[in-house]
N, C-alpha and C positions, 0 to 999 in steps of 0.2 A: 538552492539555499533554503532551510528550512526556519520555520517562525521560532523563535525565543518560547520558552515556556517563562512563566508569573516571575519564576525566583530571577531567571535569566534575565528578564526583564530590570526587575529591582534593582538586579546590582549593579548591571550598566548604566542604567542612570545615575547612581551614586557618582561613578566617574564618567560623567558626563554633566556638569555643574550648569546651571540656568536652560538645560533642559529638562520639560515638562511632559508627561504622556497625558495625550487625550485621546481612550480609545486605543485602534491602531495604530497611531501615528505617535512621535515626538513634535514638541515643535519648540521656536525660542524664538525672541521679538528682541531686535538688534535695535538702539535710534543710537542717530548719530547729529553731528552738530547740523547738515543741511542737505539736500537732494543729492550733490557733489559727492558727497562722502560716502554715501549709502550706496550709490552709485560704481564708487570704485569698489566697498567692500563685495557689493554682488557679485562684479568681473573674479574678486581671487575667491570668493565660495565658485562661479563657474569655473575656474581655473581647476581649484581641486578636487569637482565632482568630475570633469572627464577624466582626468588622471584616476580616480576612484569607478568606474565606470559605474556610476552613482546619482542621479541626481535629484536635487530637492523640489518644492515646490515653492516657490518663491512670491510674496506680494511686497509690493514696496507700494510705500502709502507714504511720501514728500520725505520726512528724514529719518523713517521707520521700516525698517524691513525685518516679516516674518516670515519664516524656514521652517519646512514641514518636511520630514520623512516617515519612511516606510516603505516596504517593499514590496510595490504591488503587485508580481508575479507570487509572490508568495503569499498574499491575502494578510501579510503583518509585520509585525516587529523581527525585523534579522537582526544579526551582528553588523553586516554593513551600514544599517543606520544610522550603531552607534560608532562605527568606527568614523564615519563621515562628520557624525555629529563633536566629537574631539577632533579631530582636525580642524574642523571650523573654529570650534573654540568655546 
């Protein structure tokens, strides 16, 4: 899989809404009403990065979770990322 060039990058993001590039990576910061919740949204983002053979890096911080891609075999920004990162939402 090869990295995104700048425009490639740009436009994915466009359709890719409340995600941010910092650097290599995207990332986006989910809060939810309480640990609970936050909780179950990380089971279906894990749900659908194995299905995607994809997966993010994750911190959850009480009823905030933020989601970081990129793909590190490739030293950047793939398609995959952004395909992952719509899915999730």
């Amino acid at each position: 899989m090869s990295r995104l060039d700048e425009a490639a990058i740009a436009q994915a993001l466009r359709q890719a809404p409340g995600w941010e590039r910092t650097g290599s990576e995207i990332t986006r910061t989910y809060r939810f009403k309480d640990f609970r919740e936050a909780l179950a949204f990380v089971n279906r983002v894990g749900d659908l990065a194995e299905r995607a053979g994809h997966h993010p890096d994750i911190d959850i911080r009480y009823n905030a979770v933020k989601l970081t891609l990129s793909t590190h075999d490739a030293g950047g920004l793939t398609s995959k990322d952004f395909e992952l990162a719509r899915a999730i939402g």
